[in-house]
C-alpha positions in Angstrom: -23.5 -14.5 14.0 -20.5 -15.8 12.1 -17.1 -15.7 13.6 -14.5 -12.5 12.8 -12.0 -13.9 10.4 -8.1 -13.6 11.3 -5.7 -13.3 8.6 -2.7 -13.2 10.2 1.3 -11.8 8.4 4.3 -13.7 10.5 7.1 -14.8 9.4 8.7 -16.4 13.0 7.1 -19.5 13.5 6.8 -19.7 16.9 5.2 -16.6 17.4 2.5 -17.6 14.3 1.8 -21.0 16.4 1.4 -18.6 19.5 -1.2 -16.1 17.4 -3.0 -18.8 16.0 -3.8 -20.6 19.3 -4.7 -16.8 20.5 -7.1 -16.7 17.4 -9.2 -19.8 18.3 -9.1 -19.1 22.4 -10.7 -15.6 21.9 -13.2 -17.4 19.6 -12.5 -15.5 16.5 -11.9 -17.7 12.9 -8.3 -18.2 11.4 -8.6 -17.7 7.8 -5.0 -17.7 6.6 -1.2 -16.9 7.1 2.1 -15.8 5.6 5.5 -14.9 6.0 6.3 -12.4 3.7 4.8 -8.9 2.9 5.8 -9.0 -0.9 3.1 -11.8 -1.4 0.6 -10.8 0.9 -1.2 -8.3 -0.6 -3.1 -10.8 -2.8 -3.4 -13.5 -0.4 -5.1 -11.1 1.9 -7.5 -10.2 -0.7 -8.5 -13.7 -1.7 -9.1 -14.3 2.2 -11.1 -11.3 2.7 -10.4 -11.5 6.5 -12.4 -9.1 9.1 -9.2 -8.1 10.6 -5.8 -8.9 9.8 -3.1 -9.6 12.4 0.2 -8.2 11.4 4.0 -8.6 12.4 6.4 -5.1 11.7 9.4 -7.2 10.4 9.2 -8.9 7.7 11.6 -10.2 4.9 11.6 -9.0 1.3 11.5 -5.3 0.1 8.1 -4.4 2.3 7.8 -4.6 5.8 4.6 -4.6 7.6 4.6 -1.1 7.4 4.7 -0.7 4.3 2.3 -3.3 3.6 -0.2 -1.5 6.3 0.0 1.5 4.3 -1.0 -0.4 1.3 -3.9 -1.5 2.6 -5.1 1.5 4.3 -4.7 2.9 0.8 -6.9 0.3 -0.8 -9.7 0.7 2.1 -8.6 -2.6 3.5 -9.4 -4.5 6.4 -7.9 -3.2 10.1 -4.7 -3.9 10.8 -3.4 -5.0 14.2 0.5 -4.9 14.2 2.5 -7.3 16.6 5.9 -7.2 17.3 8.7 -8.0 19.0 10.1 -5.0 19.3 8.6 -1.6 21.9 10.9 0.8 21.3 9.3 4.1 21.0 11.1 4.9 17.0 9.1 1.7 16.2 5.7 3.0 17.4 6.0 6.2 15.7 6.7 4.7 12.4 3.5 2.4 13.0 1.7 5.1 13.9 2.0 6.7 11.1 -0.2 3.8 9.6 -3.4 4.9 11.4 -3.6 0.7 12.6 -6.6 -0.4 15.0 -4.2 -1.8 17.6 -0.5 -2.3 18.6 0.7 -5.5 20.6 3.9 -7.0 21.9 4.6 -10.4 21.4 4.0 -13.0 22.6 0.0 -12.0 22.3 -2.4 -12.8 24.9 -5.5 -14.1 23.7 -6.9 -11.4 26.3 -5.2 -8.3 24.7 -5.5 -10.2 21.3 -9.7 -10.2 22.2 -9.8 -6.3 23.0 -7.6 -5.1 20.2 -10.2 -7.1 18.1 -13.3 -5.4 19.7 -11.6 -2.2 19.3 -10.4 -2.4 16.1 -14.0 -3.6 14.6 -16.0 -0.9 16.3 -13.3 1.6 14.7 -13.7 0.2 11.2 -17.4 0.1 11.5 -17.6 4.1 12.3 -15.0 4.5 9.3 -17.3 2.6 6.9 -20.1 4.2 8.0 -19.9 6.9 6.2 -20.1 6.9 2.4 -17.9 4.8 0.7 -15.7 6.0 -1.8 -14.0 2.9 -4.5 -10.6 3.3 -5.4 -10.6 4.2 -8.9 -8.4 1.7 -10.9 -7.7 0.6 -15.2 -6.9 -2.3 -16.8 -3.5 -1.7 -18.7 -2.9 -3.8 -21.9 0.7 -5.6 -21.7 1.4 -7.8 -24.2 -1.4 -10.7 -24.4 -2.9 -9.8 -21.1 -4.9 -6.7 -19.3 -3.3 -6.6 -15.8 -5.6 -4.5 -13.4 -3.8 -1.5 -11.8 -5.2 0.3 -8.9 -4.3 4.3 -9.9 -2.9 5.5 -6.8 -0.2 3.1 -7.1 1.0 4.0 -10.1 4.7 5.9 -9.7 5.1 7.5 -12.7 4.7 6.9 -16.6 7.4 7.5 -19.4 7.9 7.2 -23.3 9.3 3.7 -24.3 9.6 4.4 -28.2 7.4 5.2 -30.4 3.4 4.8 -29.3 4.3 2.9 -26.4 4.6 3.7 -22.6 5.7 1.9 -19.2 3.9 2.5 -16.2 5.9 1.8 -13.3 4.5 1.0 -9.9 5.9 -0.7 -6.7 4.9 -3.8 -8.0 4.8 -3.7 -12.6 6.6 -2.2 -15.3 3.9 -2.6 -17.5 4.4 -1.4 -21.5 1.6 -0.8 -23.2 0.6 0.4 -26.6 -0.1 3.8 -26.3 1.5 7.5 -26.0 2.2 9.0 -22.5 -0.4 11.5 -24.0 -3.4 8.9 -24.5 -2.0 7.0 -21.3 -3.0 10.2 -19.2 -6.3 10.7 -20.9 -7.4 7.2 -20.6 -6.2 7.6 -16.7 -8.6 10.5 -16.3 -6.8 12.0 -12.7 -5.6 14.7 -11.7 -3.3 12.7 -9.7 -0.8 13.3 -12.5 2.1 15.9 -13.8 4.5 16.0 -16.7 7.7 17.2 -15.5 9.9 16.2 -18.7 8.4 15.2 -22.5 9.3 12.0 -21.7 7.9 11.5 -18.0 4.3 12.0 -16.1 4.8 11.7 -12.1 1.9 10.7 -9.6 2.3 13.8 -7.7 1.1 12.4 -4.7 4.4 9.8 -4.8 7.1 12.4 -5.0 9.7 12.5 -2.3 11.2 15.4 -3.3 12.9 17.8 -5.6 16.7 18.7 -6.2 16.8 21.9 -8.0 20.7 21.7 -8.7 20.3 18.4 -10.3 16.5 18.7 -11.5 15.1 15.4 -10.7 12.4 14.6 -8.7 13.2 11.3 -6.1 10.4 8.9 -6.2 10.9 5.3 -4.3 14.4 6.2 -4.7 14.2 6.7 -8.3 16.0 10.4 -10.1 13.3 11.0 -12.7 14.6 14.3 -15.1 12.8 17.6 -15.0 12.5 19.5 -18.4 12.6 22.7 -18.6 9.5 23.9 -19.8 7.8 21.8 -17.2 9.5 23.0 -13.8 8.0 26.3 -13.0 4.4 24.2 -13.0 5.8 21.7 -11.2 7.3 23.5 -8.5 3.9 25.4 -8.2 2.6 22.3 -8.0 4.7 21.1 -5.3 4.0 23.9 -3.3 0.8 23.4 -2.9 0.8 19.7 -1.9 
């Protein structure tokens, strides 16, 4: 039986030498680190770890929670957070993130062993069942087709004539086409116009100020037309 891989997010280096000896006392494979969350979506994927091990403070604009929820979007592997930090604000936020396990640092290769177990036996009842693939489109931006998973996309507006952006956490991708033929080569209902010039993943709105008539999404005021609000607001409702 091969080993269970161990990718493991930490950006204090004393407590990734700790986790690391942790990993290999408890007999499980270390397949990779890093320190930052921004960056760690795609190294995670090119390890394809069994379980990733994962600090809640991180540098840059995602934290590990963030980056937890990203994964749990993408139907990625468990995530075991470990942290300095027990103070019960903390835990609620990570447990928001549905993760396998929760441990303090410094980890015990004991508790490090059990979260494992647990975590794996979770995951393998979760995949169990039918598997559904995350739909996603290859976007056309200048000379290349950058792949773009569709629930990440934030919203997508008119940039001149016959082109769009689609904006996500990550792109601003422009691409050769209408906002029109950009929804109907999406194919989701994920999507609502709320102005002639923007289309909203209505899964990603934060909220709605009626005085101002914007919708907030990852901080962002996007306009609401008028001819689009009463469907929008029905929509909202109903979310």
């Amino acid at each position: 039986m091969s080993k269970v891989r161990v990718f493991l997010v930490e950006d204090e280096l004393i407590h990734a030498e700790n986790a690391k000896i942790s990993i290999e006392e408890a007999g499980f494979e270390f397949c990779g680190e890093i320190d930052q969350a921004d960056k760690a979506l795609e190294a995670i994927n090119e390890a394809n770890p069994d379980i990733v091990l994962m600090d809640i403070s991180l540098p840059g604009k995602n934290n590990g929670i963030t980056l937890a929820t990203k994964l749990k979007e993408r139907n990625g592997p468990p995530v075991i957070f470990a942290t300095s930090f027990s103070d019960s604000e903390t835990i609620k936020e990570a447990a928001e993130t549905s993760p396998s396990s929760y441990l303090v640092k410094p980890i015990s290769t004991e508790n490090l062993k059990a979260a494992v177990t647990l975590a794996l036996s979770k995951y393998e009842i979760k995949t169990s069942k039918p598997e559904t693939k995350e739909e996603s489109i290859f976007i056309k931006s200048g000379n290349k087709l950058q792949k773009v998973f569709i629930s990440d996309i934030l919203w997508i507006e008119a940039a001149g004539d016959n082109y769009c952006k689609v904006v996500t956490a990550d792109h601003q991708l422009v691409s050769r086409h209408t906002i029109k033929a950009m929804i109907r080569e999406l194919n989701s209902d994920q999507f609502i116009q709320t102005h002639r010039a923007y289309v909203v993943n209505k899964h990603k709105i934060e909220s709605i100020h009626e005085k101002e008539q914007v919708v907030i999404i990852a901080e962002n005021e996007l306009p609401i037309g008028r001819s689009y609000k009463d469907a929008l607001y029905e929509t909202f409702k109903k979310l």
